[in-house]
C-alpha positions in Angstrom: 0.0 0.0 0.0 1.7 3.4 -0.9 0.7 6.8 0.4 1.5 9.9 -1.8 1.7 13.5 -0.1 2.4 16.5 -2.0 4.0 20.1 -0.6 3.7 22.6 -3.8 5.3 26.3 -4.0 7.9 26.3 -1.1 9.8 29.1 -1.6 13.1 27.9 -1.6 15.1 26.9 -4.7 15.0 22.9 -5.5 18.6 22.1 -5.9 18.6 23.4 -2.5 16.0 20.9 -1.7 17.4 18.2 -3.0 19.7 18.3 -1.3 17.6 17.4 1.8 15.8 14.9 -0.1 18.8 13.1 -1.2 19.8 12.4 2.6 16.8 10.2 3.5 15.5 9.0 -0.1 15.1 4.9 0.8 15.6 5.3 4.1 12.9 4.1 7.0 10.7 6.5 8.7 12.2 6.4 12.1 15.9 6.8 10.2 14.2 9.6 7.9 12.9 11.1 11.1 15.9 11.4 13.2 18.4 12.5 10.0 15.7 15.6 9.0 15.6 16.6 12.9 19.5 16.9 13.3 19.8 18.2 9.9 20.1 22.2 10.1 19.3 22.9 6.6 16.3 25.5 6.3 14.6 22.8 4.0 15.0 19.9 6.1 12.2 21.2 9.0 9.6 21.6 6.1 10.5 17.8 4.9 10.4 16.6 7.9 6.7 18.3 8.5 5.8 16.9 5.2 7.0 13.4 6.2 5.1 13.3 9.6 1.6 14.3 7.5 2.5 11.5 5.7 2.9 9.2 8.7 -0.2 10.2 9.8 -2.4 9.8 6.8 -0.6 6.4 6.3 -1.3 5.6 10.3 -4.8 7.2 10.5 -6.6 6.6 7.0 -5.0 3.0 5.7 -3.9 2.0 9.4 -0.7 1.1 8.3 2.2 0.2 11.4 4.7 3.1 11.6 7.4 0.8 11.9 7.0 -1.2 8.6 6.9 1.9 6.5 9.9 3.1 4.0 10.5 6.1 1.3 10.0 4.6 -1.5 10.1 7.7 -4.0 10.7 11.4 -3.0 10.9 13.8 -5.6 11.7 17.6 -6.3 10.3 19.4 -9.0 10.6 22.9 -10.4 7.6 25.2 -9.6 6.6 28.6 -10.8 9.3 31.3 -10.6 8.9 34.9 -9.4 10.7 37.3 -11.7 11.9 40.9 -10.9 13.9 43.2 -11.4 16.8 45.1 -10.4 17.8 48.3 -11.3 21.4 49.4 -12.6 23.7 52.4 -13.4 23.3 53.5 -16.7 19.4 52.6 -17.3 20.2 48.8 -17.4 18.1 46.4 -15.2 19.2 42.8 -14.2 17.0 39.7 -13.7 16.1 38.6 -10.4 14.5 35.2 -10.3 13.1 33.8 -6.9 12.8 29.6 -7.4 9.9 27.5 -6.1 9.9 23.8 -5.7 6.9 21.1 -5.5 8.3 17.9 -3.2 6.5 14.4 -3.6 7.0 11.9 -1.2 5.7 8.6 -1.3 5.6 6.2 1.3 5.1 2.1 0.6 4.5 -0.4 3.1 7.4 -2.8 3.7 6.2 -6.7 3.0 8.4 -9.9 3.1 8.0 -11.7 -0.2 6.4 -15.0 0.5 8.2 -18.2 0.0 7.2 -20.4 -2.8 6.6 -23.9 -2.9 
């Protein structure tokens, strides 16, 4: 069983987020858990919020067991990009672009294949 949560427009640039998610993608929950808390990365707090809804939903609506759950995909798109501009000498005006990022994680329940006969 796999549960898919979705955090779209954080304002912060994705390769700086990906370098978060690269830290705990295939990890366990509990490892996942305890690497985003001691992580001091501005990005790893928001993962780590968007991991525990995750947990929930997984623990609440498909009452799944905490303990048998893994990352099985987390990814980090590119979102919509705010663009401005700066002013310069001379009349000349230089880009400013502010990033966004959209993060899916998925979470997949952990089963031991059954031996065959």
């Amino acid at each position: 069983m796999e549960v898919k949560v979705k955090l779209n427009n954080l304002r912060i640039a994705p390769r700086k987020v990906r370098q978060v998610v690269d830290l705990v993608r295939g990890k366990s929950v509990a490892q996942a858990q305890a690497i985003l808390s001691f992580t001091i990365n501005k990005p790893a707090k928001l993962v780590l919020n968007l991991l525990n809804s995750a947990v929930a939903s997984a623990k609440n609506d498909l009452h799944l067991d905490e303990s048998g759950l893994i990352i099985s995909k987390i990814t980090v798109d590119e979102g919509t990009k705010f663009k401005r501009w700066h002013p310069m000498s001379r009349g000349r005006a230089y880009p400013i672009i502010k990033r966004s990022s959209h993060v899916v994680l998925v979470l997949s329940d952990v089963k031991k294949p059954k031996a065959k006969k």
